[in-house]
ROBALUM-497806 format. One line per 5 residues: their letters; for each residue y, z, x of C-alpha. Coordinates in steps of 0.05 Angstrom, whole numbers, plus 5000, padded with zeros to 4 digits. Example, Ala and Ser with C-alpha at 12.3 -4.5 7.8 and 13.67 -1.06 7.14 Angstrom:
as) 4910,5156,5246 | 4979,5143,5273 $
// end
This chain:
xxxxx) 2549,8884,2611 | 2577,8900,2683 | 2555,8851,2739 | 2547,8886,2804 | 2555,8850,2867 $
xxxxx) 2531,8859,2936 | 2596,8871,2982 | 2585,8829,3046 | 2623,8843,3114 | 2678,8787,3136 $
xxxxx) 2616,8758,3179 | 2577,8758,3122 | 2528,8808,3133 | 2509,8865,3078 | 2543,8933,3083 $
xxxxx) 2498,8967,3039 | 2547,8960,2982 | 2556,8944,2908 | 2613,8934,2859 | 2634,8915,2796 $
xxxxx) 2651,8845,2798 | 2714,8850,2771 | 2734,8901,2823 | 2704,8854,2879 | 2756,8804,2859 $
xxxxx) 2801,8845,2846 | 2800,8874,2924 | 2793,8812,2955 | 2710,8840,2978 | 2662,8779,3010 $
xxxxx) 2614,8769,2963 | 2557,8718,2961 | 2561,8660,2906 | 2502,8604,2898 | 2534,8528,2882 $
xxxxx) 2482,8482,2854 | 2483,8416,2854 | 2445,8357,2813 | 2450,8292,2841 | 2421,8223,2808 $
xxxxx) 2388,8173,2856 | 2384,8110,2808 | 2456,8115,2798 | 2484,8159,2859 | 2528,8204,2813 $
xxxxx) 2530,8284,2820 | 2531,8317,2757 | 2598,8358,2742 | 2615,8413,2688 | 2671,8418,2662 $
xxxxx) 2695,8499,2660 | 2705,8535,2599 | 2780,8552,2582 | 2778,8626,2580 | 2744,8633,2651 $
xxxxx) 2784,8678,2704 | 2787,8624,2752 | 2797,8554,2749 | 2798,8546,2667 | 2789,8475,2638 $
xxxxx) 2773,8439,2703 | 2713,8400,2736 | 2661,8436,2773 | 2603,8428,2811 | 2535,8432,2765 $
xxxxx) 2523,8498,2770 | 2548,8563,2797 | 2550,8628,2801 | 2553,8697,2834 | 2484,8731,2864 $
xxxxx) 2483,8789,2828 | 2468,8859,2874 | 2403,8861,2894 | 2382,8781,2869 | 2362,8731,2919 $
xxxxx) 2392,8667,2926 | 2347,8616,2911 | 2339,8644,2847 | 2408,8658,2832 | 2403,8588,2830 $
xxxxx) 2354,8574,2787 | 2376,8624,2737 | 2456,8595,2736 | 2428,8521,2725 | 2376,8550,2669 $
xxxxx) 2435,8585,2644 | 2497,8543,2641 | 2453,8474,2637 | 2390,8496,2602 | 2351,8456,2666 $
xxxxx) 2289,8499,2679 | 2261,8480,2743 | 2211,8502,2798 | 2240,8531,2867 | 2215,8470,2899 $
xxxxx) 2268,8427,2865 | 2315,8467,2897 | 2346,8439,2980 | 2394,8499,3017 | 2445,8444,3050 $
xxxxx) 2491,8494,3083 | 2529,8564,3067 | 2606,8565,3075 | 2662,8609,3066 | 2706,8606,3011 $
xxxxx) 2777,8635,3016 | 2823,8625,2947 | 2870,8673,2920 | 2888,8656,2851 | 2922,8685,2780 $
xxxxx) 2988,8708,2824 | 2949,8748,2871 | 2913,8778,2818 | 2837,8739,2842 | 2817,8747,2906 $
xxxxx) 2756,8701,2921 | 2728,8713,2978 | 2660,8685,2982 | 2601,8664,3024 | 2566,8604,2975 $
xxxxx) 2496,8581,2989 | 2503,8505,2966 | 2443,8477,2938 | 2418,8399,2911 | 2373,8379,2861 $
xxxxx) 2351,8306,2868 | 2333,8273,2811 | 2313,8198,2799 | 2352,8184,2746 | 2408,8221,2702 $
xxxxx) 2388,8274,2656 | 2400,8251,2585 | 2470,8288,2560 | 2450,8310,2495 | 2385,8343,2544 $
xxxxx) 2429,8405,2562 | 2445,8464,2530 | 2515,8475,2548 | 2525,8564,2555 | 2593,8559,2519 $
xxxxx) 2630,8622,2542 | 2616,8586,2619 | 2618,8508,2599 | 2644,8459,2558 | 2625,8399,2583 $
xxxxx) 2584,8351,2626 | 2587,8280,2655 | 2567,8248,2712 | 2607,8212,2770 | 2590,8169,2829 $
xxxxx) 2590,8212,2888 | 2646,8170,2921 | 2689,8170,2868 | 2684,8242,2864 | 2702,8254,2936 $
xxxxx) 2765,8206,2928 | 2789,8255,2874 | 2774,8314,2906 | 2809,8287,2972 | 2873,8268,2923 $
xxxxx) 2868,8344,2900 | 2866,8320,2832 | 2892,8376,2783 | 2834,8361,2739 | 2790,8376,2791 $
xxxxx) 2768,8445,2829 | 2798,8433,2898 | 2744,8450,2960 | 2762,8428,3025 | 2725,8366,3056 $
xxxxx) 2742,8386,3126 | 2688,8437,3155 | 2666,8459,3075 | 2647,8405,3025 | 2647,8350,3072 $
xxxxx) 2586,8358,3092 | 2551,8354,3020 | 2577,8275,3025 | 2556,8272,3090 | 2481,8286,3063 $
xxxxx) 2483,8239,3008 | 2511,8187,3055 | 2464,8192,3107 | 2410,8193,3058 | 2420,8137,3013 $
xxxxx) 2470,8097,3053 | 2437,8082,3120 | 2427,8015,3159 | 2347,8004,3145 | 2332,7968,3205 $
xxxxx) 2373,8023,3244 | 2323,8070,3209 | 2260,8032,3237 | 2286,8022,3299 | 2302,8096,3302 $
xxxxx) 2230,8109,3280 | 2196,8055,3331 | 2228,8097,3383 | 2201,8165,3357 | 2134,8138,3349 $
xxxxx) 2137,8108,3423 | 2146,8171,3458 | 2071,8188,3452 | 2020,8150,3484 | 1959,8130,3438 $
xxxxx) 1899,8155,3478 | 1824,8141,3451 | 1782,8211,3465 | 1699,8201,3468 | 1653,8258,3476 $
xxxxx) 1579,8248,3494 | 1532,8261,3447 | 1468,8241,3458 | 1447,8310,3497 | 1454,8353,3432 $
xxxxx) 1396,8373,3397 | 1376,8353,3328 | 1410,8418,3292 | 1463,8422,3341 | 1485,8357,3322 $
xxxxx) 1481,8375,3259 | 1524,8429,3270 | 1576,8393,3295 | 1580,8343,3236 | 1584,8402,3190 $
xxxxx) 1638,8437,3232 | 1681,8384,3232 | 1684,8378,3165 | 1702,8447,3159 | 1758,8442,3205 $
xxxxx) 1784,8372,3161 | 1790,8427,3108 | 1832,8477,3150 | 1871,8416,3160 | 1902,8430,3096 $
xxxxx) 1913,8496,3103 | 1962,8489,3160 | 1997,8433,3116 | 2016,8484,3072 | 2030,8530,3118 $
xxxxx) 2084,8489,3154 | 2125,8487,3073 | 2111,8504,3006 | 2115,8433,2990 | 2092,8394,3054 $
xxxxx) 2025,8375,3022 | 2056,8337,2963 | 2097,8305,3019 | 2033,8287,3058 | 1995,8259,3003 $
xxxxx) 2062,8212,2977 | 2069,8192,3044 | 2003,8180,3049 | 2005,8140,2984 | 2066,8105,3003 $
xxxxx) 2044,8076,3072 | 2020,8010,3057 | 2088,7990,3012 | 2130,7968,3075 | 2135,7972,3147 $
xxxxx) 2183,8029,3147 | 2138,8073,3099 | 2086,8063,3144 | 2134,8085,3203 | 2146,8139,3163 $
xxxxx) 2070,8159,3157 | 2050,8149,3217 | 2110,8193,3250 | 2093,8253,3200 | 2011,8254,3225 $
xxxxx) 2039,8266,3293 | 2084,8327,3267 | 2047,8342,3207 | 2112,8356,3174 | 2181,8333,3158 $
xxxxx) 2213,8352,3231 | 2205,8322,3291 | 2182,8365,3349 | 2214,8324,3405 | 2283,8333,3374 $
xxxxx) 2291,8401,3373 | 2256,8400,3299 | 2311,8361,3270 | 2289,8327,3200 | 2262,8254,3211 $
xxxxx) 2251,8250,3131 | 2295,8279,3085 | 2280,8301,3013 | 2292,8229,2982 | 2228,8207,3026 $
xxxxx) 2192,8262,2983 | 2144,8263,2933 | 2166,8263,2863 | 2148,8314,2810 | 2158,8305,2729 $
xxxxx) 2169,8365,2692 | 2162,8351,2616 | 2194,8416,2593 | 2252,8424,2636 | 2303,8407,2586 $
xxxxx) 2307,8401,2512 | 2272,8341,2491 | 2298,8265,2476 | 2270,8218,2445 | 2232,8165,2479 $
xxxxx) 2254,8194,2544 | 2190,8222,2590 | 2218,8279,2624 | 2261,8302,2689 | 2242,8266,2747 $
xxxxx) 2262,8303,2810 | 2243,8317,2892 | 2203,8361,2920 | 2257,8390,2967 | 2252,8413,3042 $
xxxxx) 2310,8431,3086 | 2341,8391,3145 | 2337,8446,3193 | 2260,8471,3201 | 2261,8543,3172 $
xxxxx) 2232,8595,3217 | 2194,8633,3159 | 2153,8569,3152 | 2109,8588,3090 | 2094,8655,3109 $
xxxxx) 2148,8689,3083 | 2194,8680,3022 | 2238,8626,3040 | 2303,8660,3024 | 2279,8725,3068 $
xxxxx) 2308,8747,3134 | 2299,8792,3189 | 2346,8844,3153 | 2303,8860,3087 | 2235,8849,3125 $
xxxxx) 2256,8910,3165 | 2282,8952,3095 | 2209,8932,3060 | 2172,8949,3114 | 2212,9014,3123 $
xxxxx) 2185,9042,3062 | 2113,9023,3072 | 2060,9068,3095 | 2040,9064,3167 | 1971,9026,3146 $
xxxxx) 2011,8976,3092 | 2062,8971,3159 | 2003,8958,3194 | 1983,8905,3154 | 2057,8870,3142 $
xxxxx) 2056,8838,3213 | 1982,8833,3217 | 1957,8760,3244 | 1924,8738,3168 | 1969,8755,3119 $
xxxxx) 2033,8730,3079 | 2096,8758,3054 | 2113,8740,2981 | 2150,8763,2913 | 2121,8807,2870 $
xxxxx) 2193,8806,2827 | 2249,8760,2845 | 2291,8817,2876 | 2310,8842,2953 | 2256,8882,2984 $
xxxxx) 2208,8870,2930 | 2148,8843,2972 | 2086,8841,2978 | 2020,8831,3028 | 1982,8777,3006 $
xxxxx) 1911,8773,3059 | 1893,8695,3080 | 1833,8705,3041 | 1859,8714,2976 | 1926,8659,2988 $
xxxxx) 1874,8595,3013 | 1808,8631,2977 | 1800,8556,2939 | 1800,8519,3018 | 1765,8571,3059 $
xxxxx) 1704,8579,3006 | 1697,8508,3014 | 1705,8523,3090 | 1664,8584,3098 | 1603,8544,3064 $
xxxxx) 1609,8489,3109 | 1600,8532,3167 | 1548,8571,3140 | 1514,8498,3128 | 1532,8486,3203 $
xxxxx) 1501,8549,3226 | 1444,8549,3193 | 1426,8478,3233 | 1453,8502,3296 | 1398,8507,3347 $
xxxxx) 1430,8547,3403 | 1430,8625,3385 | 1505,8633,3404 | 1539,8573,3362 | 1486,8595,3305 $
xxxxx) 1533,8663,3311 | 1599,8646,3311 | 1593,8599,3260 | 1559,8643,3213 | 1606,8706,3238 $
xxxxx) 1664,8648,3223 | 1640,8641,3146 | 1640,8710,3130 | 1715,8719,3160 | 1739,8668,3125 $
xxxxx) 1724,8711,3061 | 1740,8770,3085 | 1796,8762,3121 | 1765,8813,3178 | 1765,8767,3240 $
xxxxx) 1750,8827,3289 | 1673,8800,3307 | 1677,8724,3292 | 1721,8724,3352 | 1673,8766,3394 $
xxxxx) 1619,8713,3386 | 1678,8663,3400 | 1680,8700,3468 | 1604,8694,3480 | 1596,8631,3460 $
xxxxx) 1547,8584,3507 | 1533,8525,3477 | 1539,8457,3490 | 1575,8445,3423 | 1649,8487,3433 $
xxxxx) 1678,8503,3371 | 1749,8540,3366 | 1760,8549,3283 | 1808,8597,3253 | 1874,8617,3244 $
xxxxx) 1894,8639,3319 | 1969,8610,3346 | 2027,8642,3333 | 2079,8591,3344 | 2103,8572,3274 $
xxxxx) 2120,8635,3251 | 2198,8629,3270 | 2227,8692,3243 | 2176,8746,3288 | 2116,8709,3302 $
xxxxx) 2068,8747,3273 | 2027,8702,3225 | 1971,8650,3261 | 1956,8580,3232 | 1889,8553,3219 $
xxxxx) 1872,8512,3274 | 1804,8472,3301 | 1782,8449,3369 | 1713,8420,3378 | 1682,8391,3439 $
xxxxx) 1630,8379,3484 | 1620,8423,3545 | 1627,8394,3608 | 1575,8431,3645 | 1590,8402,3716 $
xxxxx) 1663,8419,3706 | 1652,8490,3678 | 1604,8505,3737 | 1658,8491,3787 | 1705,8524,3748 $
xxxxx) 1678,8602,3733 | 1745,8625,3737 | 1751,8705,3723 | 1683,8706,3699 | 1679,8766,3736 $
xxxxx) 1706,8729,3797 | 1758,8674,3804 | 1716,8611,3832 | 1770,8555,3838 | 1737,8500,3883 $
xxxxx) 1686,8544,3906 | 1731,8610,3904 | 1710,8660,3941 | 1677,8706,3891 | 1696,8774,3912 $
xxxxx) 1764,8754,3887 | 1765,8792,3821 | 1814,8786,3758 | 1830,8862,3770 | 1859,8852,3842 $
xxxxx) 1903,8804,3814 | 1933,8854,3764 | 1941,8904,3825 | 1981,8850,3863 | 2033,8834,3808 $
xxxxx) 2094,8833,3827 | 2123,8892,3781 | 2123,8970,3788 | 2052,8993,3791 | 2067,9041,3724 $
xxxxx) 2059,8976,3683 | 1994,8953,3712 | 1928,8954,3678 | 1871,8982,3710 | 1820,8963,3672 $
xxxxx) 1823,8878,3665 | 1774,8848,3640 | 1735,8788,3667 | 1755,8722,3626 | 1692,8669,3609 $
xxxxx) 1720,8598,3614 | 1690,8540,3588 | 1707,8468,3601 | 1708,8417,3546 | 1715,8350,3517 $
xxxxx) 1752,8342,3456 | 1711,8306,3402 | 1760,8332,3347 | 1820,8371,3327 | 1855,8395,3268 $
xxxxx) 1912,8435,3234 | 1958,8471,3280 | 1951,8418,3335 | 2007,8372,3328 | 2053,8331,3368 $
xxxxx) 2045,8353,3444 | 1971,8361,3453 | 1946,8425,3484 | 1913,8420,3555 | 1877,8486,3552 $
xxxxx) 1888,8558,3505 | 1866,8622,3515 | 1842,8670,3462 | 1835,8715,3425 | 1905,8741,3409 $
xxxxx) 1881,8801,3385 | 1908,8854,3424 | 1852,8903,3406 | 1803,8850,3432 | 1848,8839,3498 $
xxxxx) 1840,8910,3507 | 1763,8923,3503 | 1731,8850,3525 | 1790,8813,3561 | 1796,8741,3538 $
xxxxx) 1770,8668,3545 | 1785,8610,3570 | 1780,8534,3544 | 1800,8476,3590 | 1803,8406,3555 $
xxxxx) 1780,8360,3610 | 1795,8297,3567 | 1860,8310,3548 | 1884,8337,3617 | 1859,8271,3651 $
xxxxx) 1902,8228,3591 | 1964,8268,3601 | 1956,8265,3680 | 1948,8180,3684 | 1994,8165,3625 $
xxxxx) 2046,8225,3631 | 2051,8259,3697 | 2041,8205,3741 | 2098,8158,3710 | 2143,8215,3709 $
xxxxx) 2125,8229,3793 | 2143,8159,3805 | 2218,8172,3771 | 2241,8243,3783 | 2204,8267,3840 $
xxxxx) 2234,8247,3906 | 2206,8189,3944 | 2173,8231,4003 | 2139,8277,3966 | 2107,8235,3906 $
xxxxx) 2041,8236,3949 | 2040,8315,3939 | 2021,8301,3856 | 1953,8307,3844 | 1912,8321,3787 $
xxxxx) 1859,8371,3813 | 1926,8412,3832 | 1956,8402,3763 | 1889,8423,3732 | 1888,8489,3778 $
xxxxx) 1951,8515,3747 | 1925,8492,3681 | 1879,8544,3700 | 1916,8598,3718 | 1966,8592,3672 $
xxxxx) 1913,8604,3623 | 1886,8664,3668 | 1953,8698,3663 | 1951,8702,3592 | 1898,8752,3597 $
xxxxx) 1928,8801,3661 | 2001,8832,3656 | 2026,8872,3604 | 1990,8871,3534 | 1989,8940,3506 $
xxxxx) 2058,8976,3517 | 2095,9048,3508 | 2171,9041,3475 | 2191,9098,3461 | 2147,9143,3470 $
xxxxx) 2097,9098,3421 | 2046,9043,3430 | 2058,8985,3419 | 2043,8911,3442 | 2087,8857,3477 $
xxxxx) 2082,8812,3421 | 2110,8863,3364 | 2169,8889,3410 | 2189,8813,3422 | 2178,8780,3365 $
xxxxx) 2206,8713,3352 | 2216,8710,3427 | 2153,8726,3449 | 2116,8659,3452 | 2170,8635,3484 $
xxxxx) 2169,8693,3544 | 2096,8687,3542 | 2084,8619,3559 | 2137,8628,3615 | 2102,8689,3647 $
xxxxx) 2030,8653,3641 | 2067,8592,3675 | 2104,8628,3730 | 2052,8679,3742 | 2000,8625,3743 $
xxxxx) 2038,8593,3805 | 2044,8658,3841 | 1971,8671,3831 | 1959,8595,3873 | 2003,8628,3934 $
xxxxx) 1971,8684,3923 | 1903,8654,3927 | 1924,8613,3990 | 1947,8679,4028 | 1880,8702,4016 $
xxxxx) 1844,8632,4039 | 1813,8625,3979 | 1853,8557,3976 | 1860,8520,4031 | 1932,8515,4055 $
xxxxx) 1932,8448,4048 | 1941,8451,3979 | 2003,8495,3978 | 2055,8427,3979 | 2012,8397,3922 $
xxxxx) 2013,8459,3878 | 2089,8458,3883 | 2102,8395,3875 | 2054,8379,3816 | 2086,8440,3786 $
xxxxx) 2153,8404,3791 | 2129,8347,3759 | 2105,8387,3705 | 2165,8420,3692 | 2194,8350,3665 $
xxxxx) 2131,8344,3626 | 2135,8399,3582 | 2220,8410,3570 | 2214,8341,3538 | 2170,8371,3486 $
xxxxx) 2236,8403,3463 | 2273,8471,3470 | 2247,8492,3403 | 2183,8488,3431 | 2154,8548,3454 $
xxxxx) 2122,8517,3531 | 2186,8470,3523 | 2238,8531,3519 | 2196,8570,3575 | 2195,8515,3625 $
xxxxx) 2264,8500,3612 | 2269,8575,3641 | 2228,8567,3704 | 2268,8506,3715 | 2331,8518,3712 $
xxxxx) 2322,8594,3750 | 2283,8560,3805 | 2338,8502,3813 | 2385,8562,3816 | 2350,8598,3868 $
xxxxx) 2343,8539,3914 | 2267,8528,3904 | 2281,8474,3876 | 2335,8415,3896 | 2369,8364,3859 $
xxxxx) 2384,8301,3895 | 2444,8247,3870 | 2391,8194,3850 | 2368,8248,3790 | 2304,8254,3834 $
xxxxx) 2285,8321,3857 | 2241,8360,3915 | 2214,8422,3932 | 2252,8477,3976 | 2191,8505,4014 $
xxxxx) 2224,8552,4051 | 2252,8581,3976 | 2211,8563,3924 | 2151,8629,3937 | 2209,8668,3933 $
xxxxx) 2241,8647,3867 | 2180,8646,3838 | 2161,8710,3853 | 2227,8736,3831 | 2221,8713,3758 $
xxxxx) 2153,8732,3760 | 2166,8803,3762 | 2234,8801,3723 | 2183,8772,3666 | 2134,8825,3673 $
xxxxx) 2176,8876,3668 | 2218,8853,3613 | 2141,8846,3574 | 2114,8919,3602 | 2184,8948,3582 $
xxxxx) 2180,8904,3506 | 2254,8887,3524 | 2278,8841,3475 | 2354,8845,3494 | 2325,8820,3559 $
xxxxx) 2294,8769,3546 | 2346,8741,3495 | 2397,8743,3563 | 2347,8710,3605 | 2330,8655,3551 $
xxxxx) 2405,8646,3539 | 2416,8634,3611 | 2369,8590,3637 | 2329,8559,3575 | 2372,8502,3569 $
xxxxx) 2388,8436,3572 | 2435,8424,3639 | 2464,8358,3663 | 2411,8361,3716 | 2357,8350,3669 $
xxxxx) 2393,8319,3627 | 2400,8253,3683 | 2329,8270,3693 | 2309,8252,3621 | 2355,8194,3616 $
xxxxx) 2318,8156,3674 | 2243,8176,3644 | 2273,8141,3577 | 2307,8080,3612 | 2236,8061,3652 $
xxxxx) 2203,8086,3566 | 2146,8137,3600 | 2116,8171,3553 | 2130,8241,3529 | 2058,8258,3509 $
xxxxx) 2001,8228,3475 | 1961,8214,3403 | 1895,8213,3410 | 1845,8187,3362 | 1766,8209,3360 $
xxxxx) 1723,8149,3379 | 1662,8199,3365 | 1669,8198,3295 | 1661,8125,3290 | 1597,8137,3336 $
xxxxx) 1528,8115,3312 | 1495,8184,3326 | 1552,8220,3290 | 1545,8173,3237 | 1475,8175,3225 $
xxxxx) 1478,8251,3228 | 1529,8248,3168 | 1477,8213,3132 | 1413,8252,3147 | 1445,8321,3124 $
x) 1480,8284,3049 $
// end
């Protein structure tokens, strides 16, 4: 039978394509190959294969485990599953299965006559101990053979270019294959705990309390019920960080007791909630041989007296950006050719908020729409109940709604008028449940995680605070300020302004509990819904976590004042003026462009962007946010006063949130206001890595990127904002002296709150009453 093969440009990319194989060699075409590899813990020896003798290439010699070519239209992951089921007879799950790296292969062999030009996704298979030899079932026209050999031993004879051997280059190719295992298995144990002492350091453990004793009876109730619902979500989001992240979880979990570094190990993932750190860029603090093991009876034939294969469940070292809501061996490229040949409702429903991409056949551009609903029906049953338990206590009319409006969504998947009641909610219990943020969704952000925040409303707080609830009322603003005249006074062409804005409820809160999508740096405030349709008729709303800005302010901003802000104008940091930009920032979310024309067709910020857009959005919210204070002080509404406090609080901030990383969507954005206001002037860098505020030029810079933002949002510009991100959201030697001193005097990045309320005797005794 002919094998096809996909013909791949020089750079790798597919030209649309396919030809015999023989011909591909033959013409010297790239082509894309899978390399598998089986490696033993117990013993630290890879498993080789020795080549049958009548293969075109490389007859008679020792090979990796597995290999093979990914035939035209296959995907790669199981390429590889099919080659080791093939050659080996080892039949396992895709989750045994870790993507190390992709190289270029460049070999011409058989006097000119094979040209082997490929691009070789290389794969590892951990196991715990060595399969059993007589186990495999050798395909004889491809193998002869199989041993295993310590990984060492096997580099020293592929660095002698044994002729026994396949050659592959350990500078830039295979090197890095020993590199893994040698990181993984060889590595200085105290260096590790050290390494994880400092990881674990960088967030301040803050206790949160919330005051009960106001609720009423079925409120209360409520609240109990809710949170259990949200512990529920909480597993949700595990899974939908990696396919297998909750096996991790629960073997970590297991695990943390057994030593002091398993319980480092723990207690670092609950902050992250997966594998990757967030403060480094996302870089792997675990690696699959911290993972959970799996046994799989039937994966080989079976030996006597032996139990079964023993293996990893795998996830990469590099944090994939399709997450689990995509296959994990899809890109960009056959997203767009699937969705091509959709209908324009099926389109429609592709990048909708609440569903999943997965594999109806193991092909390219076989895909299908799987709703939330149907993917997590076994958690959100269990979750809807709960909430339709909680509403069913619920006193006050408006939490009664949302939680009951919440239940139903969960099973239907139709969100549309659950987050309506969200926006009307007035209640002294505030509840935020539901898939809503964006974030993790690396390849277009498109799919939200589930995510909980439940409080307390501060009612004093929220009083003070009606901002754009019709009016903007910031320390007693002057209410004939309205939302809409802010949108008139953007700085951007007036074509791209909105004229109808909506007024935007806030409500002021203390956290009694949070769950799924809220790890590592700890949200001050959010504003919701997402929903662009909702945006459109109602506006949005506003939640400000009093609690959590007041932790972040004593423990975070304040320590970092005292080391990179320069020595005359530390006084200027204050926390109601860090609190007022909270504010705005979360304002701007809801004014600027939303609902856009490209090409002659409607369309929304967020879909022209894509995997950029959370990024750009949090920097327009930010920067906006600060021109709206100036703007607010032109008008009186602030008193002048305040202007040297706003700026300078700012500054602070800045620090603040690039150290939550550039991967990080408010990390990557701030790096951008940063580093454009620094180049402006508005900013000044001093030699003692302290810096100060440019008054004279910081209204102007800001306003500058202000409307460069906008329009690059009301025009859906995505070539834009990939320049502007490029050039300014980045880590320069200014910061980078910045950061060094915050680490040498050990402030804090962030914090890690714990819930003191659940421990509470009314909680508890709530619990009770309603089992």
């Amino acid at each position: 039978m002919v094998e096809f093969l996909d013909v791949l440009t020089p750079e790798g990319l597919h030209t649309g394509l396919s030809k015999d194989r023989n011909l591909v060699h033959k013409d010297g075409d790239y082509h894309r190959a899978v390399h598998v590899w089986v490696y033993s813990e117990s013993t630290a020896e890879l498993l080789l294969q020795k080549r049958a003798y009548t293969k075109d290439s490389w007859p008679g010699l020792w090979d990796i485990s597995s290999a093979g070519h990914i035939s035209a239209g296959d995907t790669s992951l199981e390429s590889a599953r099919r080659e080791l089921q093939e050659e080996l007879g080892v039949d396992l799950p895709s989750d045994a299965f870790e993507l190390l790296f992709t190289y270029k292969q460049n070999d011409i062999l058989n006097d000119g006559t094979f040209i082997n030009n490929e691009y070789n996704d290389v794969y590892l298979v951990t196991t715990l101990e060595p399969i059993p030899l007589e186990a495999f079932t050798l395909q004889e026209s491809e193998v002869v053979d199989v041993k295993y050999m310590g990984w060492k031993n096997y580099k020293e004879v592929i660095a002698k270019k044994d002729p026994d051997y396949v050659d592959y280059e350990l500078d830039g190719g295979y090197g890095l294959l020993f590199q893994t295992i040698e990181s993984r298995y060889d590595a200085d144990p105290k260096a590790r705990i050290a390494s994880l002492k400092k990881q674990l350091s960088r967030y301040s453990p803050v206790t949160l309390r919330g005051e009960l004793s106001g609720l009423s009876e079925g409120d209360l109730f409520a609240l109990v019920y809710t949170i259990r619902a949200a512990k529920i979500l909480e597993k949700i989001f595990t899974e939908q960080e990696w396919c297998v992240n909750p096996q991790l979880k629960s073997w970590l979990e297991k695990k943390s007791t057994a030593s002091e570094i398993d319980k480092l190990k723990y207690a670092y993932y609950m902050i992250n909630k997966s594998p990757w750190s967030i403060l480094d860029e996302n870089e792997a603090f675990l690696s699959t041989a911290d993972s959970a093991i799996i046994l799989v009876e039937n994966a080989v034939k079976p030996v006597s007296g032996w139990k079964g294969l023993e293996y990893k469940a795998a996830f990469p070292v590099h944090k994939p950006p399709v997450a689990n809501f995509y296959p994990r061996d899809m890109d960009t490229k056959e997203f767009e050719l699937w969705k091509a040949t959709l209908s324009a409702e099926d389109q429609a429903k592709a990048v909708d908020f609440f569903t999943l991409i997965r594999r109806s056949q193991p092909k390219l551009c076989d895909l299908q729409i799987v709703p939330y609903s149907v993917e997590y029906l076994h958690n959100l049953k269990q979750a809807s109940a709960l909430l339709d338990k909680a509403g069913d206590s619920a006193s006050t009319p408006s939490l009664k709604k949302l939680l009951k409006s919440k239940a139903k969504a969960f099973l239907s998947n139709d969100y549309y008028e659950s987050d309506i009641a969200w926006m009307e909610l007035d209640s002294q219990v505030d509840v935020t449940i539901g898939p809503y943020e964006t974030y993790e969704d690396g390849l277009f952000g498109y799919k939200a995680t589930f995510e909980a925040f439940i409080g307390i409303c501060d009612e004093e707080a929220t009083s003070q605070l009606l901002l754009f609830s019709n009016h903007l009322q910031v320390e007693k603003i002057d209410p004939e300020m309205s939302k809409q005249e802010m949108e008139n006074n953007l700085p951007m062409a007036a074509e791209y302004k909105s004229t109808n804005v909506k007024a935007s409820p806030i409500r002021v809160i203390n956290l009694v509990y949070n769950a799924g999508d809220c790890k590592g740096p700890q949200t001050v405030a959010f504003n919701l819904p997402n929903d662009d349709r909702i945006v459109k008729e109602r506006g949005s709303a506003m939640v400000m976590i009093r609690n959590i800005s007041e932790a972040k302010f004593d423990c975070i901003l304040l320590p970092i004042a005292r080391v990179c802000i320069e020595e005359s104008q530390r006084c200027f940091v204050d926390f109601n003026s860090f609190f007022t930009h909270t504010i705005c920032h979360e304002c701007c979310h809801g004014i600027g462009p939303h609902n856009i024309a490209v090409g002659g067709k409607e369309s929304t910020v967020r879909l022209e962007l894509q995997e950029l857009y959370s990024a750009i959005e949090e920097a327009k919210a930010d920067i906006v946010g600060l021109w709206a204070l100036h703007f607010l002080l032109d008008k009186g509404v602030l008193p002048q006063g305040k202007e040297k406090a706003i700026y300078v609080s700012f500054l602070a901030g800045c620090f603040r949130s690039i150290r939550f990383g550039l991967e990080e969507a408010h990390g990557r954005g701030q790096a951008l206001q940063f580093n454009y206001i620094l180049d402006k002037g508005g900013f000044v860098a001093h030699e003692d890595a302290t810096f100060s505020v440019n008054f004279d030029k910081v209204r102007g810079a800001v306003e500058d990127l202000s409307r460069e933002i906008l329009t690059i949002e009301a025009q859906g510009d995505k070539p834009a904002a990939l320049e502007l991100l490029t050039k300014y959201a980045k880590l320069t030697p200014e910061l980078s002296r910045a950061f060094a001193s915050l680490e040498s005097v050990q402030v804090p990045v962030d914090i890690a709150p714990t819930f003191d309320t659940l421990n509470s005797a009314a909680y508890l005794n709530a619990g009770r009453r309603i089992d």
